[in-house]
C-alpha positions as CSV (number, residue, x, y, z in Angstrom):
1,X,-2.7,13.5,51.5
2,X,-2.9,9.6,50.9
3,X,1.5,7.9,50.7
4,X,1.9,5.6,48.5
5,X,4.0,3.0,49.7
6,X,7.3,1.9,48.1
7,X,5.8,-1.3,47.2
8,X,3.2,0.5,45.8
9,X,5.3,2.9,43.4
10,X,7.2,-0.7,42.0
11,X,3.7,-2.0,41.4
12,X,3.0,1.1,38.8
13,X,6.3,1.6,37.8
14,X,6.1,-2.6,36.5
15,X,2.6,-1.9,34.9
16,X,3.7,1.2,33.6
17,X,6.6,-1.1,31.9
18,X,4.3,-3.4,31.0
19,X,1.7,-1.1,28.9
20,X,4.5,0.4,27.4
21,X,6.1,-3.0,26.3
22,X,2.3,-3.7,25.0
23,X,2.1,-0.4,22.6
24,X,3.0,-1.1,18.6
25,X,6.8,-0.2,18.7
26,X,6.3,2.7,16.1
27,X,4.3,4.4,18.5
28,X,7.3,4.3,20.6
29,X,9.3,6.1,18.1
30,X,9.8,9.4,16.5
31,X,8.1,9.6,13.3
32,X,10.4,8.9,10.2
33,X,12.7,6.4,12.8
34,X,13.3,3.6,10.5
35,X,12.8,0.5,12.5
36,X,13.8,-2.4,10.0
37,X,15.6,-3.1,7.3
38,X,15.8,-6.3,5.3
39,X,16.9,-7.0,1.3
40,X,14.5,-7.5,-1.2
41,X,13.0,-10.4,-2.8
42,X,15.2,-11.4,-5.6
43,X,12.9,-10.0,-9.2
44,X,11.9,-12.4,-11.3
45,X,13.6,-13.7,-14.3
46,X,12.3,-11.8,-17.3
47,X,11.2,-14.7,-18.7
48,X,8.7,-15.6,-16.0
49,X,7.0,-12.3,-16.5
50,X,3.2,-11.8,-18.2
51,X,2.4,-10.5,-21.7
52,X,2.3,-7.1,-19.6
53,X,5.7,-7.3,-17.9
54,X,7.4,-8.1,-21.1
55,X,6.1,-5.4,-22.9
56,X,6.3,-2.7,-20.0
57,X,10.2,-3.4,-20.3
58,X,12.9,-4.3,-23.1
59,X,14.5,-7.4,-21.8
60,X,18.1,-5.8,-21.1
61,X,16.9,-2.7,-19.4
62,X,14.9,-5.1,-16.9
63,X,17.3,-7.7,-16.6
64,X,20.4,-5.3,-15.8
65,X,18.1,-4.3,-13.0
66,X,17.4,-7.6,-12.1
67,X,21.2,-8.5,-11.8
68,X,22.8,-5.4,-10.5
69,X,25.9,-5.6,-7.4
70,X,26.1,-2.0,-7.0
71,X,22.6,-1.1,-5.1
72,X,21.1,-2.2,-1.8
73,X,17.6,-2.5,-2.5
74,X,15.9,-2.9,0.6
75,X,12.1,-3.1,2.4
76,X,12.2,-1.0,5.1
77,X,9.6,-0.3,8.1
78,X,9.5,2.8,9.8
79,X,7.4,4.5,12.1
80,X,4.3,7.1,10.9
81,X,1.7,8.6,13.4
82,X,2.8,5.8,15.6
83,X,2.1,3.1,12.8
84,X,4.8,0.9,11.5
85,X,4.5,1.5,7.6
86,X,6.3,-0.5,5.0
87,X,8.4,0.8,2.0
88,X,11.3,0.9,0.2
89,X,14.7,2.2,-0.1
90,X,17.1,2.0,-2.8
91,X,21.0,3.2,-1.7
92,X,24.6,2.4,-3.6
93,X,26.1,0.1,-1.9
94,X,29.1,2.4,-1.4
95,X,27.8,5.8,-1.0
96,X,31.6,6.6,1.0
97,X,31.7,10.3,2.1
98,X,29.7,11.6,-0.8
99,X,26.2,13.4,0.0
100,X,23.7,12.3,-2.5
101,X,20.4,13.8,-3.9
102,X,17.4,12.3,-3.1
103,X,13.8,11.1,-4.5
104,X,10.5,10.6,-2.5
105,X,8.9,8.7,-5.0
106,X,4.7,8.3,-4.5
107,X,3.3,5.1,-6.2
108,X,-0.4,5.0,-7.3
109,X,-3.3,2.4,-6.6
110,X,-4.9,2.6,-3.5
111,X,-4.8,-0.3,-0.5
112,X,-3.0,-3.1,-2.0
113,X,-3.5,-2.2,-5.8
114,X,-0.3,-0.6,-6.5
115,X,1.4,-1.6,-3.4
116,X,5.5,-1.6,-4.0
117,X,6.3,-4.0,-1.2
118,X,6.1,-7.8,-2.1
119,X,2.4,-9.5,-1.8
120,X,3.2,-12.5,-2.2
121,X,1.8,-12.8,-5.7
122,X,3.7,-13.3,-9.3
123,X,4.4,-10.1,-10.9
124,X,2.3,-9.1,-13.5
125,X,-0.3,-6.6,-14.6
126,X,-2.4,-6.7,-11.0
127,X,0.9,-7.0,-8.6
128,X,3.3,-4.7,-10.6
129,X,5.9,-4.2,-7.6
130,X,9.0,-5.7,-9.5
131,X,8.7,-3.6,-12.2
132,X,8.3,-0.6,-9.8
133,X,11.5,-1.7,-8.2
134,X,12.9,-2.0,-11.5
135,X,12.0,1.6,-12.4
136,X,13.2,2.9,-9.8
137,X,16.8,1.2,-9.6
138,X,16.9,3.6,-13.4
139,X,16.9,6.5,-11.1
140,X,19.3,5.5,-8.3
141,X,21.7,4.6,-11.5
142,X,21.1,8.0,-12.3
143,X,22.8,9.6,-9.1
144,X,19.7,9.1,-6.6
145,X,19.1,7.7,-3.1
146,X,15.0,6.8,-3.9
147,X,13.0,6.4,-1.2
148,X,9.3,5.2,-1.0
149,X,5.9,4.3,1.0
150,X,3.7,1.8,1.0
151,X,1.4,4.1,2.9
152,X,-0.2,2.9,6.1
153,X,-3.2,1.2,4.4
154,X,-2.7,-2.3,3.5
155,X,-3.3,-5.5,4.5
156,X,-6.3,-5.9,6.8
157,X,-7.1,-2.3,6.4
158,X,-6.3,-2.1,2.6
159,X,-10.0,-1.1,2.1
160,X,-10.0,2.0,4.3
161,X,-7.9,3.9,2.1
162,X,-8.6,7.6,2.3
163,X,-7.0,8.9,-0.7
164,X,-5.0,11.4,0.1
165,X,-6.0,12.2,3.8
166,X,-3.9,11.0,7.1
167,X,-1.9,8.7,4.7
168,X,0.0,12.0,3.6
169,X,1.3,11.8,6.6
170,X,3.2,8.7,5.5
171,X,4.9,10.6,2.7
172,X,5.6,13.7,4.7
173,X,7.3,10.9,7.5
174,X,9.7,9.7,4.9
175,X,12.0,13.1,4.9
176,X,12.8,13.0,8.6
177,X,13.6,9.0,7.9
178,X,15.8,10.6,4.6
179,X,17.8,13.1,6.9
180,X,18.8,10.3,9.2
181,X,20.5,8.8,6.8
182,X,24.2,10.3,6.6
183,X,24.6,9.7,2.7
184,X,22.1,11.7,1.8
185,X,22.4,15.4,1.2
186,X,19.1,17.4,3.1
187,X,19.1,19.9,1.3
188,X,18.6,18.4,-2.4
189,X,14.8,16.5,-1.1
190,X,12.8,15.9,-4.6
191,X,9.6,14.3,-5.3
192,X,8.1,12.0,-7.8
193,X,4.4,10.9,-8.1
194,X,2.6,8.3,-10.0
195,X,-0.9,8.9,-10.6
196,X,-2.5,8.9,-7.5
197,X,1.1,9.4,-6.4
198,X,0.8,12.5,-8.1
199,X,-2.4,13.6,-5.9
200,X,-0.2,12.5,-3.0
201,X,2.8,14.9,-4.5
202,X,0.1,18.1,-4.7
203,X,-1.0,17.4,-1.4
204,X,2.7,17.1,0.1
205,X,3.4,20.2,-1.5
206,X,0.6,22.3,-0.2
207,X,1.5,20.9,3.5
208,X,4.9,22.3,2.7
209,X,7.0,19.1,2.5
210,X,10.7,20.6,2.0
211,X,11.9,19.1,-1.7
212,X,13.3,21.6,-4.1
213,X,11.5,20.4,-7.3
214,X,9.0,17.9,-8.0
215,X,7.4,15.7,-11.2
216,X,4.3,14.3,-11.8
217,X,3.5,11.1,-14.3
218,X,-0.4,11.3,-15.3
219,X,-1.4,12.4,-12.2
220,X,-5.2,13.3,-11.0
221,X,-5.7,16.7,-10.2
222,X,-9.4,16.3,-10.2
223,X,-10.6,14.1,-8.7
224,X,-14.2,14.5,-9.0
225,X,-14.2,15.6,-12.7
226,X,-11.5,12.0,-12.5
227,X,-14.2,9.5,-11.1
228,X,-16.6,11.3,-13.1
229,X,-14.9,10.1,-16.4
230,X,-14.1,6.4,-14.9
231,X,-17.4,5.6,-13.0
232,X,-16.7,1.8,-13.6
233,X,-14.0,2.3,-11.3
234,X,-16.1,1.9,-8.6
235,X,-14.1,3.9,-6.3
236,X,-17.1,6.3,-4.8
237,X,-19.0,3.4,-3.4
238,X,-16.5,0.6,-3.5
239,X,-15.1,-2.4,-5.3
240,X,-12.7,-5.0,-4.5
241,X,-9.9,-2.9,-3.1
242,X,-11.7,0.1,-1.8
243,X,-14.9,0.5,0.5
244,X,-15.3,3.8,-1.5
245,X,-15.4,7.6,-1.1
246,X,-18.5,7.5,0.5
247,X,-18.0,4.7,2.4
248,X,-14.6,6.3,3.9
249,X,-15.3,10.1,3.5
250,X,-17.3,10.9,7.4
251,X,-20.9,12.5,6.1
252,X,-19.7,12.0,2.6
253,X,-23.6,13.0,1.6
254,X,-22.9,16.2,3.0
255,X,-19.4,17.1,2.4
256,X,-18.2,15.3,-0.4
257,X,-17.5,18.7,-2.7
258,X,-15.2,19.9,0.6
259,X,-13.4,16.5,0.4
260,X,-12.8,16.4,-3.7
261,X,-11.8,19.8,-3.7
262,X,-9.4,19.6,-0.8
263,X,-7.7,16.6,-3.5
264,X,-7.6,18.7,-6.3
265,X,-4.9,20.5,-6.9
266,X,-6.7,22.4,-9.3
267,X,-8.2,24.5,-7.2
268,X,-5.6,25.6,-4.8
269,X,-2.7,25.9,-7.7
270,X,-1.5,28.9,-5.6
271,X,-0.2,26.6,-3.0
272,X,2.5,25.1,-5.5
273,X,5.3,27.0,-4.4
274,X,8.1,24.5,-6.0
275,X,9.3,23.7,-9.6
276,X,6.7,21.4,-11.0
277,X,7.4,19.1,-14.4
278,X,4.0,17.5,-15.5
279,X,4.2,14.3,-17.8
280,X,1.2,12.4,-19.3
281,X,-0.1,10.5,-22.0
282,X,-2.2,12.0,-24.4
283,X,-3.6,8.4,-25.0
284,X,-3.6,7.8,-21.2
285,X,-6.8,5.3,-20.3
286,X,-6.3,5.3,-16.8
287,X,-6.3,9.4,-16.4
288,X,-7.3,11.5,-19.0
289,X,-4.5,14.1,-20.3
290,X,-7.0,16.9,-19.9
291,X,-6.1,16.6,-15.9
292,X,-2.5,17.4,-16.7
293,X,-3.8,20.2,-19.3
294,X,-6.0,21.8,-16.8
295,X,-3.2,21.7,-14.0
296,X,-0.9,23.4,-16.2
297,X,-3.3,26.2,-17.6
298,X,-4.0,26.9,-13.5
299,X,-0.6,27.0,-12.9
300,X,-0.1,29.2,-15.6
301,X,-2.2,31.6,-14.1
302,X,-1.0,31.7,-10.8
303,X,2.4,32.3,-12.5
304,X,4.3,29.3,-10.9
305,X,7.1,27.6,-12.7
306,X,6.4,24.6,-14.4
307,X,6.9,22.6,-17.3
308,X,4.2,20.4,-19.1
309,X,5.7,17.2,-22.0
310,X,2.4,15.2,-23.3
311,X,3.6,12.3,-25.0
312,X,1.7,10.6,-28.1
313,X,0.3,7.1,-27.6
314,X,2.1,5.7,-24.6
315,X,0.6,4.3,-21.4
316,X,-0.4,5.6,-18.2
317,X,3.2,5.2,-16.8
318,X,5.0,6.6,-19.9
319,X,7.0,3.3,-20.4
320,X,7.3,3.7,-24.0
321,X,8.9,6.7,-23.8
322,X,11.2,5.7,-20.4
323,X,14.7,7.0,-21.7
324,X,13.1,10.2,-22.4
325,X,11.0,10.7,-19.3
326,X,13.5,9.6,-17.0
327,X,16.2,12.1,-18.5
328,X,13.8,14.9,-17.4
329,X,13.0,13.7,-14.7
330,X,16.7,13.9,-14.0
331,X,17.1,16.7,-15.1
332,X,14.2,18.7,-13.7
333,X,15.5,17.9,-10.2
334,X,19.7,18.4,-10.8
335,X,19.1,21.8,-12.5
336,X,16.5,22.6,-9.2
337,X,19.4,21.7,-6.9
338,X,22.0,23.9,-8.8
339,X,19.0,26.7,-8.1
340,X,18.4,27.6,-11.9
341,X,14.8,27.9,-11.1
């Protein structure tokens, strides 16, 4: 047998160190660790906002979010698959001893459309991430701890997006980065999805992601029959912020029905074994209302428990009807955690 020398073993043991000190530091980490903290960007004064801005929010609603003391409303990193991934995290300044509820919250867009964290572009219609912020301060106000991903594709890789493949695993990391925190109660986890959040919310569901209840905002539940209605979207074989399904989707030519149909949650409605509350827009441009309709009719068969509000001539967020969705929301989740489902 060949002796390795004790010079030898403090050669390895320094090049050991030195790979290690080489590797991204979330892939040093457990997954949900978070690794960073820092406040956020001030928002914008109301006044500075676009057409859109103005009319997504009435000034006082935005501008007491703007100017709030009681909230820390932070960017956080934290570590996923051994990927640092950005988000956000909004906390009362003064939780004290109290254990509070908590919201996974799912934002839509893929890559970079949608993102929450700062790009370093005004807010208005294309960069939307102060009025997301400001949304979601209304349901920390409301008793919340809300937490959030920006998922792992942004940036340099913002065109990779798989929609609702490994980037699940960025939502599913955020309840182990939740239950480190000592303010927050484990065992009252809900979820909230936007959109394509609300694929993201289905998909967290079926891989058993352990929330109590869980709401949807014009979510795609289709998303073949979805691209099918939009095909100026471009998002099968690419635009601006997406390389496409068939770009991203390995032998997309071959398997493409395997991959929409492991996305829709149509087809696997069984697997929804929580409380579900499904809100849309009947007037919704960006995803038709029949994807909430046909959600709820196969959930309906499948005898799960859900409830299903369609709103008259509001946008694809609801914003029009805010009070009103947000009190369900609310309530949805606080009657969940009092098990009256």
């Amino acid at each position: 047998m060949r002796k390795t020398s004790t010079g030898g073993l403090f050669i390895l043991f320094v090049q050991l160190l030195a790979f290690a000190s080489a590797l991204p530091l979330a892939a040093q980490e457990p997954d949900g660790k978070i690794l960073s903290t820092k406040p956020w960007p001030p928002l914008p004064n109301y006044e500075s906002l676009d057409d859109f801005g103005r009319g997504y929010f009435p000034q006082p609603v935005y501008e007491e979010a703007r100017t709030h003391k009681d909230f820390d409303v932070l960017e956080i990193t934290y570590a996923s698959d051994g990927l640092p991934v950005r988000g956000l995290l909004i906390k009362p300044k003064a939780p004290g001893t109290q254990k509070l509820p908590a919201i996974i919250f799912n934002r839509g867009g893929n890559g970079d459309l949608g993102r929450i964290t700062d790009s370093g572009q005004p807010c208005c219609r294309v960069n939307t991430s102060c009025l997301d912020v400001a949304d979601l301060y209304l349901l920390a106000k409301s008793g919340f701890v809300v937490i959030a991903s920006d998922y792992r594709y942004q940036g340099a890789t913002l065109k990779r997006d798989e929609w609702g493949g490994v980037e699940v695993d960025d939502v599913l990391n955020l309840v182990p980065a939740l239950k480190s925190l000592d303010y927050v109660d484990p065992e009252r986890l809900y979820m909230l999805g936007l959109s394509r959040g609300g694929t993201m919310t289905y998909l967290a569901i079926k891989r058993g992601v352990p929330v109590k209840a869980a709401a949807v905002i014009g979510a795609v539940t289709d998303v073949k029959a979805w691209v099918d209605a939009r095909p100026q979207m471009g998002i099968v074989n690419g635009n601006e912020f997406i390389d496409g399904f068939a770009n991203i989707w390995p032998e997309y030519e071959h398997r493409a029905d395997e991959y929409y149909r492991a996305r829709s949650a149509i087809y696997w409605a069984d697997q929804i074994s929580i409380p579900i509350l499904i809100l849309h827009s009947r007037t919704d441009r960006m995803v038709p209302v029949t994807q909430a309709l046909r959600m709820a009719e196969a959930l309906q068969e499948k005898g799960k428990v859900y409830a299903l509000r369609i709103y008259d001539r509001d946008g694809h967020p609801l914003p029009k009807n805010r009070d009103d969705r947000d009190r369900l929301i609310v309530d949805w989740f606080n009657r969940a955690g009092q098990g009256a489902y």
